[in-house]
C-alpha positions as semicolon CSV with decimal commas, in nm:
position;residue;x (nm);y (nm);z (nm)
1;X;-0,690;2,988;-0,478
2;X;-0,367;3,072;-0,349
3;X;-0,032;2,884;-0,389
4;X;0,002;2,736;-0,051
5;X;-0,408;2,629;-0,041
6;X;-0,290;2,438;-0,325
7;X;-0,012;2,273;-0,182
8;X;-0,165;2,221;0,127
9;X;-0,519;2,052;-0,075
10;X;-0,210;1,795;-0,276
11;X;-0,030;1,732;0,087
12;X;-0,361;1,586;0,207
13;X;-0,486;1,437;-0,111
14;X;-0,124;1,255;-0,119
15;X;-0,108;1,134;0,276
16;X;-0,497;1,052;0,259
17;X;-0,363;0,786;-0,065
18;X;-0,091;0,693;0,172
19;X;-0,263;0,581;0,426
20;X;-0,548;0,471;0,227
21;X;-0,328;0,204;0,054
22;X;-0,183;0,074;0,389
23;X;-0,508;0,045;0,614
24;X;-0,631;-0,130;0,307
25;X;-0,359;-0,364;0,267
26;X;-0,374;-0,448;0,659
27;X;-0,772;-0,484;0,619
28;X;-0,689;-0,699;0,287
29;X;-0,441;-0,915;0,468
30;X;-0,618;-1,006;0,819
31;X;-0,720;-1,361;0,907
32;X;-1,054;-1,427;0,869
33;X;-1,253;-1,670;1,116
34;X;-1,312;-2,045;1,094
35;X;-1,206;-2,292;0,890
36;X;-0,983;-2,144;0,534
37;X;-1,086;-2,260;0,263
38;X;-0,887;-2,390;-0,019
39;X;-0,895;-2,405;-0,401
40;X;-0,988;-2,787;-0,366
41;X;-1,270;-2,658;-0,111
42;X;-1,418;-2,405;-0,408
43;X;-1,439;-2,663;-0,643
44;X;-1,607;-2,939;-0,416
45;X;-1,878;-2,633;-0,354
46;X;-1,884;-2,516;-0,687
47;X;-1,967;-2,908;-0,780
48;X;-2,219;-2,881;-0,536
49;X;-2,361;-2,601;-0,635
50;X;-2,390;-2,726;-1,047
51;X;-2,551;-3,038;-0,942
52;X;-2,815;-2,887;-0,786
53;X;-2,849;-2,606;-0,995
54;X;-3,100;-2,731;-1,272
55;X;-3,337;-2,868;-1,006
56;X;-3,326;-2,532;-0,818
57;X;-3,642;-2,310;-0,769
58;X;-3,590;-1,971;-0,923
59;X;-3,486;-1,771;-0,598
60;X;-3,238;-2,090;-0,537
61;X;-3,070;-2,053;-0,838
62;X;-3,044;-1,683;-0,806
63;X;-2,892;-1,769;-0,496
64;X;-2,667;-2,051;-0,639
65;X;-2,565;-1,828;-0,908
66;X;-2,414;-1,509;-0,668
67;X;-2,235;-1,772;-0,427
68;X;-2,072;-1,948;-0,745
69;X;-1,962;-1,582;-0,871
70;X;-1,842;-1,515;-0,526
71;X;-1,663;-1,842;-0,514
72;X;-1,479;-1,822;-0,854
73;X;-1,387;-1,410;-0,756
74;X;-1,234;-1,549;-0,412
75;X;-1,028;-1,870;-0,614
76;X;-0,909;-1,597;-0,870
77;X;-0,774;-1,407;-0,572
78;X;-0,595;-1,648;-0,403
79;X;-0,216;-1,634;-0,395
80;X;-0,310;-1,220;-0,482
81;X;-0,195;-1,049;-0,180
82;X;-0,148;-0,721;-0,120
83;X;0,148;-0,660;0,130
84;X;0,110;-0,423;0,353
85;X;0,481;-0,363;0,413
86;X;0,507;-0,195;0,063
87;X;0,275;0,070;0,179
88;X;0,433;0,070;0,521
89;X;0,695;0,332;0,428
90;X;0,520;0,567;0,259
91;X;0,263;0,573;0,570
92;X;0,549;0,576;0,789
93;X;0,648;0,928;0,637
94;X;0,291;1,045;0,653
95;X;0,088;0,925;0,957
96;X;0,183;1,197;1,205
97;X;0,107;1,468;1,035
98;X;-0,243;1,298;0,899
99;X;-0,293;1,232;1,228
100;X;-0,229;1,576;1,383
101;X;-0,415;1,751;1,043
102;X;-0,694;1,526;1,094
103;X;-0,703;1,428;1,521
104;X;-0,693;1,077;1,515
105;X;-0,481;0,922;1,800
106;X;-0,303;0,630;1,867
107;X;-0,571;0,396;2,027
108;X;-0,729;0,454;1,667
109;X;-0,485;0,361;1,431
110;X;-0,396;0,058;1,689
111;X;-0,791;-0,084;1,635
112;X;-0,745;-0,039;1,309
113;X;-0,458;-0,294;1,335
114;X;-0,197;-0,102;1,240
115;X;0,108;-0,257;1,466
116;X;0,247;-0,073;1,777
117;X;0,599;-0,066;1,588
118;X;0,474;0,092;1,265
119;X;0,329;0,398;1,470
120;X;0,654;0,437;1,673
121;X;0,836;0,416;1,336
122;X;0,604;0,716;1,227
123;X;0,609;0,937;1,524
124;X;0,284;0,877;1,617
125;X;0,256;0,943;2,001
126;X;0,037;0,717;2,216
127;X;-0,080;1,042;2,399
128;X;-0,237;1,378;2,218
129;X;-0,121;1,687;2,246
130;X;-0,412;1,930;2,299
């Protein structure tokens, strides 16, 4: 394997992290639908859910038992954020040539929700050159 393969296999492996971390931290970060819940919330459902726990039917309980997992996992996470503006400049310096590498255009990395700004920022154009 030559030099520059090399190089060129760590550029990608390096911009595909970049961007990686950012569309992951805008995914991470977006508003979910309906009502939010609250630590208070949790615990009222996680109440719930050990009352009726010992009267529960086997597949109940197996039921109960994932949605109080997936209740404590989402209080434990609360207040974690990852911000997407500290991957924001490191995908700035990368996203036009991951884009031209690997042919995604701008109407992609906009439903992605990556902000109109952020692209301009990176060089992204809103038309492909062919």
């Amino acid at each position: 394997m030559s030099t520059a393969h090399k190089e060129a296999l760590a550029q990608g492996r390096s911009e595909s992290l970049a961007v990686r971390n950012y569309l992951e931290a805008l995914t991470s970060n977006k508003p979910k639908r309906g009502r939010k819940r609250t630590p208070t919330s949790i615990d009222a459902r996680l109440k719930a859910i050990a009352a009726k726990f010992d009267s529960a039917d086997a597949l109940t309980k197996l039921s109960l038992i994932q949605e109080r997992k997936d209740l404590e996992a989402e209080k434990a996470s609360m207040g974690v954020s990852s911000d997407a503006s500290s991957f924001e400049g490191e995908f700035v310096q990368v996203a036009a040539s991951y884009s031209e590498r690997k042919g995604i255009d701008y109407a992609s990395w906009r439903s992605m929700g990556v902000d109109a700004k952020v692209l301009k920022a990176a060089g992204v154009k809103r038309t492909r050159s062919v």
